[in-house]
N, C-alpha and C positions, 0 to 999 in steps of 0.2 A: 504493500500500500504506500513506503514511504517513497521509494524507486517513482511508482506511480504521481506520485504530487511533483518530482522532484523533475519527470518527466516534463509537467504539465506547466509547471513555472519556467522549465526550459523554455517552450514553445511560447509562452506568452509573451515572454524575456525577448527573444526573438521578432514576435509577432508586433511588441511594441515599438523595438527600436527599427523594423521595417517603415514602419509608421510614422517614426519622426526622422525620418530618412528621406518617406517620399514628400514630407511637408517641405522640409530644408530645399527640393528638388525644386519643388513648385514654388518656391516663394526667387528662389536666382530666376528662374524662366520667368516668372511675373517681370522682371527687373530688366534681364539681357537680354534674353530669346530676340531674334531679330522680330521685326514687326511684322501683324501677322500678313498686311499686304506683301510684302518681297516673299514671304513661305508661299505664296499663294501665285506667283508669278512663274508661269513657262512659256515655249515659244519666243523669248525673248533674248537677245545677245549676251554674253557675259557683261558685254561693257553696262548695257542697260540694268544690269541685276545689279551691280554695286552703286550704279549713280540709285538704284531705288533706295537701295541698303545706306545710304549717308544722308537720299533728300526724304527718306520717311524715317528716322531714326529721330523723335524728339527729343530724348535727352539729349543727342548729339547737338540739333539746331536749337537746343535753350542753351547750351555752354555758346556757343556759337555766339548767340542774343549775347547772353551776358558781357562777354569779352568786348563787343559792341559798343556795350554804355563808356567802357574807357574811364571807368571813376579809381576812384585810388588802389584799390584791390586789385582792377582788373590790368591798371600798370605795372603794379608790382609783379603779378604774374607775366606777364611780356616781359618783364627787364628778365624778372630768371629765365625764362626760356631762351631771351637774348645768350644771356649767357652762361648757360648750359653745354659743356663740352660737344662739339659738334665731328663730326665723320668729315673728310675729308678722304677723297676716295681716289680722286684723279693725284693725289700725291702719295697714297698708302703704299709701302714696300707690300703688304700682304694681301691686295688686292691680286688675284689671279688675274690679269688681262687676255688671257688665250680662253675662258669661258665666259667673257663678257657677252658676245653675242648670243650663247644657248640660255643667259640671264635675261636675255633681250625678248629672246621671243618666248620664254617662259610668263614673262610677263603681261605679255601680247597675248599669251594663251589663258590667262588669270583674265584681261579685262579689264586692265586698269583704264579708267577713266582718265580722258583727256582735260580733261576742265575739273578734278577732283584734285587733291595735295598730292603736289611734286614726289612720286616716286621711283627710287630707283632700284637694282639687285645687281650683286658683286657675289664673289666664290672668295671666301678669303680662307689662308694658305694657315690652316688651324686642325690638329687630326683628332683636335674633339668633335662628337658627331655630334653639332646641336645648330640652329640658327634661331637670329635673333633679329629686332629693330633698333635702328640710331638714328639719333638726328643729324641732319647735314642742314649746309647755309638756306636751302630752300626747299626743303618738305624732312624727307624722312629717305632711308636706305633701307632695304632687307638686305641682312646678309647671311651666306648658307658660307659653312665651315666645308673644306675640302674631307676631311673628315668622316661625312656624309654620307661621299659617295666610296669611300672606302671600305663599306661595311656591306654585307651581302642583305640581298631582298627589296633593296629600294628601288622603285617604278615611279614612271610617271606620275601617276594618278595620284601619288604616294606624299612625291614631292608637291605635287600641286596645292592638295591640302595641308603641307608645312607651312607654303607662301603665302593661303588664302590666310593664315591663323595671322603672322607676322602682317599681313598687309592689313589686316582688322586692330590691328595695337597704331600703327601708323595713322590710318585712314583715319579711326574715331580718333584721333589726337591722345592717346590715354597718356602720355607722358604730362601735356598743356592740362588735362581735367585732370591729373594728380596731383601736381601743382596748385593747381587753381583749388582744390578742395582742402586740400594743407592749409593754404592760407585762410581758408572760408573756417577752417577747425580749428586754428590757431588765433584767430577774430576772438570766435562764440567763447574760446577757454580762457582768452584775455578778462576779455569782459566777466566772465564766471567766477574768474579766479580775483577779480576787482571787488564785486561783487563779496565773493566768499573772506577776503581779508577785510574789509568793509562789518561786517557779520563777527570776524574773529576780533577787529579791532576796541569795539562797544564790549564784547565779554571781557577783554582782558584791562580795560579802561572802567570800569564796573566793578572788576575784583580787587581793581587797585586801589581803592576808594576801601576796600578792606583790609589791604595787605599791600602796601606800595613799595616794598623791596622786593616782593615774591616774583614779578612778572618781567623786568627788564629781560632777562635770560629767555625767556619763554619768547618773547616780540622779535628779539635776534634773530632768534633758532627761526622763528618762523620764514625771515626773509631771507636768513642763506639758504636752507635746502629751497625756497622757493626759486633762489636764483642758481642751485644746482641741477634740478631739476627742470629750467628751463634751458638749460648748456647742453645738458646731452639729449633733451629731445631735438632740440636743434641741430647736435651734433647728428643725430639719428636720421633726423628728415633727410637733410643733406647728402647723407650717404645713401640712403632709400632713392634719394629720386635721382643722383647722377648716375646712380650704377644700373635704371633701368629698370628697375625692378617693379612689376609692375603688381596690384592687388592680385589680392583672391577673387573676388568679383570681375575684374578685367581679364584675368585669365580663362575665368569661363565665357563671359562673352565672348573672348575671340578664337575661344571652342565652338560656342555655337554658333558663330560667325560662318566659321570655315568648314563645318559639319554639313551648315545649312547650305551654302553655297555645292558644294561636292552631293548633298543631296538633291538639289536643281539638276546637278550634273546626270544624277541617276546613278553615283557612287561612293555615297556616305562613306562604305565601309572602307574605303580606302583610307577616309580620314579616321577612324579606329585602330588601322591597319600600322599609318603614320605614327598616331600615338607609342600602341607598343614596339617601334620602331626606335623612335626616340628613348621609350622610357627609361629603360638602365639605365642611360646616360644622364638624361637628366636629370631623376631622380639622386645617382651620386654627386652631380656637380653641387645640387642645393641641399645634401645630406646635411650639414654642419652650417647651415643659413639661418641666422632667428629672422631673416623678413618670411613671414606667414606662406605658402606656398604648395596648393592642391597634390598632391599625387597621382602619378600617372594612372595607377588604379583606381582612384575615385572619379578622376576626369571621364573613362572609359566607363567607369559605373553609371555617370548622370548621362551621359549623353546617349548611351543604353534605354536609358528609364526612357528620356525627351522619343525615341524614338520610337519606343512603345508602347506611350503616352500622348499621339498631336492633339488630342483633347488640349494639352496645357500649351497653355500659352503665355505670351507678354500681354499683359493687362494693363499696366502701368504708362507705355506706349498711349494706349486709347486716352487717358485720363490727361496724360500732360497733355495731345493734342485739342481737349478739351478747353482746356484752358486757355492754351496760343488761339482756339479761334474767337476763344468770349472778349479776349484782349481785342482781336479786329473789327468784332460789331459795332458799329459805329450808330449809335440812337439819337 
């Protein structure tokens, strides 16, 4: 009988944390999932699929808006991104230049938009199997590591969906809205943290009126760990955002970016295929990384579920397009 309970709390054990598995699922896809117009788009060119994929992406064209207004925030953000370590390709030693053209028309085969942010793709001379995105003077670069193509199993279709992923971290600007959300966090915890010394300053101003030797030490303390504690988040952002590194939420969107795309294609599975292609390797490059960072096995989990699941979708899409159009009615 006890075998049997013990059974039975297994499977619920189970059955719960499936549960709050598929919820975790559904609340990113509410967020990333592309919009459900471009999922719904066939017969049309690749180029046309991604100009849908940046001109129907609302969160994209609100970051976009915002940058726009040009108020104090939105310069700061421009100055860093000014100056943000940039790629430089037409000068790089480890630029392959004998695989620039097969870069060229792989691109041409991706659909990069003509009138969308300047990008480009290089082979650089690296025998880690991994590619990635940089910034350069006027968009963004993909670069694939020689490394790559070193390793057995990789195919076209394979490759396409590495580039469809990297060209979704470029395209939506995720390095500029990483940034630009740093500073929007760093605002709200200003003002919080004003706020909450404001709050501690009346308590210890208060007790002092009881005990007026008790609290100098205590007012101290309180402003150097505050000003230690603002050094190494500083210190921290800074290293997060020149080294590229992009969230846990960015990383799925340009999962399902490049999923979704390869699934227009009529070959999703090739972008599954890509995953565990990469994933030893990447998985040991960010083994010993404290910036937060999915696993290739759970990347391959959710976009499993997404494909098992088109019931779910991005919700969130419809709600902020809600919005942008009640701003244009003009009464």
């Amino acid at each position: 009988m006890r075998k049997l309970a013990l059974i039975y709390a297994s499977l619920f054990s189970i059955a719960a944390f499936a549960g709050s598995l598929e919820k975790d699922y559904q609340k990113i896809a509410s967020k990333f999932d592309v919009p459900i117009e471009v999922r719904n788009l066939s017969d049309v060119s690749n180029q046309d699929y991604w100009n849908a994929f940046l001109n129907k992406n609302e969160a994209y064209l609100k970051f976009e808006s915002d940058m726009d207004k040009n108020k104090g925030l939105e310069q700061k953000a421009k100055r860093m991104m000014i100056e943000a370590p940039k790629f430089y390709p037409q000068y790089s030693a480890y630029v392959d230049r004998s695989k620039q053209s097969f870069c060229d028309s792989l691109l041409t085969e991706l659909g990069v938009p003509s009138d969308g942010p300047n990008c480009t793709m290089h082979v650089i001379l690296d025998d880690n199997a991994s590619a990635y995105t940089v910034l350069t003077e006027d968009g963004f670069a993909i670069c694939l590591n020689s490394g790559l193509f070193d390793r057995p199993g990789l195919n076209r279709d394979m490759l396409l969906g590495i580039v469809a992923h990297e060209y979704a971290h470029g395209a939506l600007k995720h390095s500029a809205r990483d940034i630009y959300a740093r500073l929007h966090n760093e605002r709200t915890n200003n003002i919080l943290g004003n706020i909450s010394y404001l709050t501690y300053a009346v308590v210890v101003a208060a007790d002092a009126a009881y005990n007026p030797d008790a609290n100098s030490y205590a007012a101290n303390n309180y402003f150097v760990n505050k000003e230690a504690e603002r050094i190494e988040k500083e210190k921290e952002a800074k290293n997060a955002i020149f080294a590229y590194k992009y969230s846990v939420n960015q990383e799925y969107e340009a999962d399902l970016a490049a999923f979704r795309f390869m699934q227009f294609l009529g070959k999703e599975d090739a972008y599954i295929d890509a995953l565990k292609f990469l994933g030893a390797d990447v998985d040991l490059i960010y083994a010993n990384d404290p910036t937060p960072r999915p696993s290739t096995a759970s990347r391959i989990a959710f976009l499993n579920y997404m494909d098992e699941n088109p019931a779910v979708r991005n919700t969130e899409n419809d709600k902020l397009r809600k919005k942008r159009m009640k701003k244009l009615i003009v009464y």
